[in-house]
C-alpha positions in Angstrom: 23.9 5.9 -4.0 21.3 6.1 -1.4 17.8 7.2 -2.0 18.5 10.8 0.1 21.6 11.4 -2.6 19.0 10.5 -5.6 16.5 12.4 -4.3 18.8 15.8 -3.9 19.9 14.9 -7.3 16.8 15.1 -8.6 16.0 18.5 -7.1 16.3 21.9 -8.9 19.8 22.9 -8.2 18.7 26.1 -6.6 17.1 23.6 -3.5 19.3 23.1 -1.3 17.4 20.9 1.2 14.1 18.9 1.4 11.3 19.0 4.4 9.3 15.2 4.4 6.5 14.7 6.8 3.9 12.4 4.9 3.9 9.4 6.7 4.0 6.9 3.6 6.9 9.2 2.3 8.6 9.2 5.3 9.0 5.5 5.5 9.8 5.0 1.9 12.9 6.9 3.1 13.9 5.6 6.3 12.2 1.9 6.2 10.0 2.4 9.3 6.7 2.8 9.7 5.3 5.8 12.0 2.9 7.7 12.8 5.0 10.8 13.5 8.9 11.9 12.5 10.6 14.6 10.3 13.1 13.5 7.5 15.0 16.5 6.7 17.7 16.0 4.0 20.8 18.2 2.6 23.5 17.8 0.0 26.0 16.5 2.6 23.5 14.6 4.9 20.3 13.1 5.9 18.3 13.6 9.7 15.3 11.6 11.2 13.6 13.8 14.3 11.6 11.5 16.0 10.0 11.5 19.3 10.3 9.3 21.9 8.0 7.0 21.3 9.9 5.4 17.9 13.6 6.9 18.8 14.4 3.1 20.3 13.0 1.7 17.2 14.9 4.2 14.4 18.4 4.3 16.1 18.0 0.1 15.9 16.3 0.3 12.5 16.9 3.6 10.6 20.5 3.7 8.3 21.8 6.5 5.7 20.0 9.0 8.4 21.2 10.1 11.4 18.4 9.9 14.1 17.8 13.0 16.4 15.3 12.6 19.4 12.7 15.3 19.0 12.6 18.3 21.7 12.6 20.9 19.8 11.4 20.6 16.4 12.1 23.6 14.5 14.7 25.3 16.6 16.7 21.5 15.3 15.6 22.4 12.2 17.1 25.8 11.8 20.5 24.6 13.5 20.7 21.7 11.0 20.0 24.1 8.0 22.6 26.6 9.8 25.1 24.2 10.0 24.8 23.3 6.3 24.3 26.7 5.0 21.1 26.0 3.5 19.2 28.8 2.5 16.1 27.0 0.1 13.9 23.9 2.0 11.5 22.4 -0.6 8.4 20.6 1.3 5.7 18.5 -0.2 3.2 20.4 -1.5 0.8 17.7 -2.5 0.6 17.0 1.3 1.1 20.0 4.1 -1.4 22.1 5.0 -1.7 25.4 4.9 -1.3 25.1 8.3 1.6 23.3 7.8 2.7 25.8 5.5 2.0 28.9 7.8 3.8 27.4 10.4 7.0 26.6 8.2 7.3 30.0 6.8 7.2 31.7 10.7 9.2 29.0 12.7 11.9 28.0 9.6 14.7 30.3 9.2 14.9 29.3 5.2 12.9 30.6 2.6 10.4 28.1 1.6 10.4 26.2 -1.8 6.3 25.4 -1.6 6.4 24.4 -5.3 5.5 20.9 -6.7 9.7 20.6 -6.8 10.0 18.0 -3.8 7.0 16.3 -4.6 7.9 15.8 -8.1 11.0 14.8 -7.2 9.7 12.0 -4.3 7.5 10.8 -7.5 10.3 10.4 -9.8 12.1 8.1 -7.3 9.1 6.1 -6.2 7.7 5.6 -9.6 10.5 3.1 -10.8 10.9 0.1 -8.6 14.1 -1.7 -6.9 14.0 -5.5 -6.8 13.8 -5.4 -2.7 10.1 -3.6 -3.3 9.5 -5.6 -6.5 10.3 -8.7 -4.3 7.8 -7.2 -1.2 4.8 -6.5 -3.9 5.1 -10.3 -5.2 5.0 -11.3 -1.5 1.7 -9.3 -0.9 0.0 -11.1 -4.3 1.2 -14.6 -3.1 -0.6 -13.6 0.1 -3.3 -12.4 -1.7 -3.4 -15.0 -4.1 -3.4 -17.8 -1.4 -6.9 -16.4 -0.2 -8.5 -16.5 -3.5 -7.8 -20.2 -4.0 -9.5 -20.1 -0.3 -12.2 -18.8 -1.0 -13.3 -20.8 -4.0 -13.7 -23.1 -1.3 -16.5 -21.1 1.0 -18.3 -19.1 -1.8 -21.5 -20.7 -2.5 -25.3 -20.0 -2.6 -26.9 -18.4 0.6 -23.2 -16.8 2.3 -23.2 -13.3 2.1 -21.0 -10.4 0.0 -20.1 -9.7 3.1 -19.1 -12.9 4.6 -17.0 -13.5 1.5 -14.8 -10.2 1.9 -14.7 -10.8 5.9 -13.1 -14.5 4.5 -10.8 -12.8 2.4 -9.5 -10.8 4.8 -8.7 -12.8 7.5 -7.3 -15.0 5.3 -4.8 -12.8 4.2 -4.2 -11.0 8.0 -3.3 -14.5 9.1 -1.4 -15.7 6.9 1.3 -13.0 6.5 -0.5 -9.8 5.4 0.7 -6.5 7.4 -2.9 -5.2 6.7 -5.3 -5.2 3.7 -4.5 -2.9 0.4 -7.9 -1.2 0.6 -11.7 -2.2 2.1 -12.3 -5.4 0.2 -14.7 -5.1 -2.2 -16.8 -8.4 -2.9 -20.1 -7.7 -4.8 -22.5 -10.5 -6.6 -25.6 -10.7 -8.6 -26.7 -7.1 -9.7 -24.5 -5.6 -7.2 -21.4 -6.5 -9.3 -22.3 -3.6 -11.6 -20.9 -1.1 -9.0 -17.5 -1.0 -10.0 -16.5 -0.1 -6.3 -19.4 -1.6 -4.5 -19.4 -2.3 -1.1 -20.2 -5.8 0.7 -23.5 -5.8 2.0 -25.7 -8.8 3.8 -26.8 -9.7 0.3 -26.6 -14.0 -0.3 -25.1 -14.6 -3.0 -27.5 -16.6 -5.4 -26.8 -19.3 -7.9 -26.3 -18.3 -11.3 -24.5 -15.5 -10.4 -21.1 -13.9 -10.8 -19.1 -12.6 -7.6 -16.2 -9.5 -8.1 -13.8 -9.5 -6.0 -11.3 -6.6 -5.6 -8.7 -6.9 -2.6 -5.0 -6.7 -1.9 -2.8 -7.4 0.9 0.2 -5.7 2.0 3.8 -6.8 2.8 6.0 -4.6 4.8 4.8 -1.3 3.5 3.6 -2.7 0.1 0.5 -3.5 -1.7 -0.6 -6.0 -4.2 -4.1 -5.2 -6.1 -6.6 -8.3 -8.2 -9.8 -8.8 -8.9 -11.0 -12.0 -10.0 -15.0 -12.7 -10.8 -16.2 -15.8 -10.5 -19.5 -17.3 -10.9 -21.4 -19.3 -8.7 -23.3 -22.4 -10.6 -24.0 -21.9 -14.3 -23.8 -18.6 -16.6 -26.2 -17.6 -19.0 -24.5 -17.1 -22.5 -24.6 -13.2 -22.1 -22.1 -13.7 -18.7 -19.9 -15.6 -20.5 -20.1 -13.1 -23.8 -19.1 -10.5 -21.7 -16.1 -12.6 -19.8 -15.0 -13.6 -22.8 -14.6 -9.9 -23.9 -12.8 -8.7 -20.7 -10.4 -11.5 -20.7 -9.9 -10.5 -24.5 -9.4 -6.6 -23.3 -7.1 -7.8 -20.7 -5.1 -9.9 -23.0 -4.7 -7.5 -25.7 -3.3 -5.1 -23.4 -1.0 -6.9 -21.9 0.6 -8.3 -25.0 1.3 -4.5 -26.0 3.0 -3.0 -22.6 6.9 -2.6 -22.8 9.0 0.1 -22.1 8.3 3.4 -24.4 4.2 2.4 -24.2 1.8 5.1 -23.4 -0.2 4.6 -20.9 -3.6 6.0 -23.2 -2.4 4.1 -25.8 -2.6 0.6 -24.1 -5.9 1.3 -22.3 -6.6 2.5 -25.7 -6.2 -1.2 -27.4 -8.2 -2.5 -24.5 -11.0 -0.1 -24.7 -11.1 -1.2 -28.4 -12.1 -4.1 -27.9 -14.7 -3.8 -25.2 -16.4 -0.7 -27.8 -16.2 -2.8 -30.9 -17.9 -5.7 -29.0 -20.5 -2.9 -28.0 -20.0 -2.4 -24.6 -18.0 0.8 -25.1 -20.4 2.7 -22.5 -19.8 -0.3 -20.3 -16.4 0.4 -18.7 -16.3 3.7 -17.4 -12.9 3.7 -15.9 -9.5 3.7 -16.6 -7.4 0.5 -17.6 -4.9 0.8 -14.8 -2.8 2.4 -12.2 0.8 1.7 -10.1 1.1 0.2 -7.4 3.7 0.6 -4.5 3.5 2.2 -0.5 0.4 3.5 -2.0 -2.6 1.7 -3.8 -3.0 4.3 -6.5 0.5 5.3 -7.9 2.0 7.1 -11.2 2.3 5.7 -13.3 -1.5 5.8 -15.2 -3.0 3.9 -17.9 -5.9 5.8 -18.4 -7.9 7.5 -21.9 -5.6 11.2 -20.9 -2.3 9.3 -19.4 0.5 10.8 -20.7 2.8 8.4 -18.7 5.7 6.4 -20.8 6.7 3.3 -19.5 10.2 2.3 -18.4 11.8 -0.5 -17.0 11.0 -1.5 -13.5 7.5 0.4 -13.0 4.4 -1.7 -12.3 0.4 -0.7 -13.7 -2.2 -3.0 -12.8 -4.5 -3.9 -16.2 -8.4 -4.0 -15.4 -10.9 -3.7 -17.8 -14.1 -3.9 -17.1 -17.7 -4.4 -17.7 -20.6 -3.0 -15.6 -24.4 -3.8 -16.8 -26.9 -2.1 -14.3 -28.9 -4.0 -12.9 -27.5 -7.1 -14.1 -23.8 -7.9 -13.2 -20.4 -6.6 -13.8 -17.2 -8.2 -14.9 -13.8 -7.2 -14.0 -10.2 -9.0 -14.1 -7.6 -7.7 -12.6 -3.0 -8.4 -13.0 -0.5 -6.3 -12.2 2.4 -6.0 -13.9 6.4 -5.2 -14.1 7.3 -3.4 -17.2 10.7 -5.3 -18.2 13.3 -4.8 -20.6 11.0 -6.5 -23.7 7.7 -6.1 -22.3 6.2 -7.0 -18.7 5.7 -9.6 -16.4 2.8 -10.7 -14.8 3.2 -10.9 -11.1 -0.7 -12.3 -10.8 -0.6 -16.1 -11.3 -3.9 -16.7 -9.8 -6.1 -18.2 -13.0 -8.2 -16.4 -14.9 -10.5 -18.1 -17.0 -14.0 -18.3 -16.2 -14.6 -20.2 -13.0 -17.9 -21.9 -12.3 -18.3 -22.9 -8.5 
């Protein structure tokens, strides 16, 4: 079954085609990456309308679709809808406009489903993973993984946050990545207690711990990690707290398998960072999935109401964030498996003194 005949299947029976125009949506559906194109799917068939700058590139790359060079956009719409009596187009309403949306309802012939139907529906399918985009997430983390164990190398006292998260990067643009996840986060010293900091020219200082947060991605897909590392000797209080993330992490992980909740496993993680008395410490949620987008369903938050199945994949990051003083978060990413997960981050985890 291809993903156009899940998707319709997944649809309210009273829908009898679908309208998608986000661009990471677009090529989770047709495997190419552009900046323009309209999928537009029906119960018999599925149509990519594409301009002339990527028409070459579908007709050579795009299958289950057939691909229609764009002249006319919504006079082919209406004649593909009148051709397979649709009467009901669902579009995404977590992403048009209401410009978008004004200019559906006068130029589409069909009555507009703007409900959450389609986008529900697009969630449902990209939510659980295949092996072909479980095999292209592992390839990003190898990438990304490869430039940690290269930069264990360069970080030392005197190069900047900066300088590490430029390293980082090209590391991973030159040795395979399509582009980064998100803007690499690489924070030391007290800057480490900003969970999302941002690199600045600040030298990194012996003594001091180093978070970094980066990804690569792999033909549409994204890893996620963060490691912290510390550059000469801790005190006793940085390795406490370490030693009560990596605890956190551990817990969690032990407990994910299909039927979890996703409250109740950052739940037993939060546990132990709030009996350890750092409760006010970590501020955020345990973890999110992963996929086209950096921030996917499912959740594993305090309110998530996500249950695991087989196949999905949350990242587990606990955390620890001392104003002031320095911050502490490690970072996997798992696939939830028949029995429990598996780790896709192999990159080592115990606290590294440089």
């Amino acid at each position: 079954m291809t993903k156009y005949e899940r998707l319709m299947n997944e649809l309210p029976s009273t829908v009898d085609a679908a309208l998608i125009t986000e661009d990471v949506n677009r090529r989770y559906f047709t495997g190419m990456k552009s900046s323009a194109g309209t999928v537009l799917v029906t119960r018999e068939k599925a149509y990519l309308i594409i301009d002339f700058r990527y028409i070459e590139k579908a007709r050579k790359t795009v299958h289950d679709a057939e691909v229609i060079m764009q002249e006319k956009l919504y006079e082919q719409i209406n004649a593909i809808l009148s051709k397979h009596g649709a009467k009901t187009l669902a579009i995404e309403s977590r992403s048009v406009t209401v410009s978008q949306l004004n200019s559906f309802r006068k130029s589409i012939t069909a009555e507009i489903d703007d409900s959450d139907a389609l986008s529900i529906a697009i969630d449902a399918l990209r939510i659980v993973k295949t092996q072909d985009e479980i095999d292209k997430i592992i390839k990003a983390q190898r990438i990304a993984e490869a430039a940690f164990e290269d930069v264990l190398n360069f970080i030392k006292p005197g190069v900047t946050e900066r300088e590490v998260g430029l390293h980082l990067d090209y590391y991973m643009l030159s040795h395979g990545a399509e582009a980064l996840s998100f803007d690499t986060i690489a924070v030391s010293g007290p800057n480490a207690s900003l969970c999302h900091g941002v690199p600045t020219d600040r030298p990194v200082k012996e003594g001091e711990f180093v978070l970094m947060d980066y990804g690569a991605t792999y033909d549409g897909y994204h890893s996620d990690m963060t490691r912290t590392v510390c550059v000469g000797k801790p005190t006793e209080k940085m390795e406490e707290v370490y030693a009560i993330v990596l605890d956190a992490q551990l817990k969690a992980l032990a407990a994910i398998k299909p039927g979890a909740l996703g409250s109740d496993i950052d739940g037993i993680a939060r546990k132990v960072i709030t009996d350890a008395g750092y409760g006010d410490a970590f501020g955020h949620s345990l973890g999110h999935g992963v996929g086209m987008n950096i921030h996917e369903t499912p959740n594993a938050g305090p309110s998530s109401k996500h249950v695991f199945r087989e196949n999905m994949i949350v990242t587990v990051e606990p955390g620890i964030y001392l104003p002031d003083e320095f911050g502490v978060r490690i970072e996997d990413f798992v696939i939830i498996r028949e029995n429990g997960c598996e780790n896709m981050t192999l990159a080592k985890k115990n606290l590294i003194s440089l």
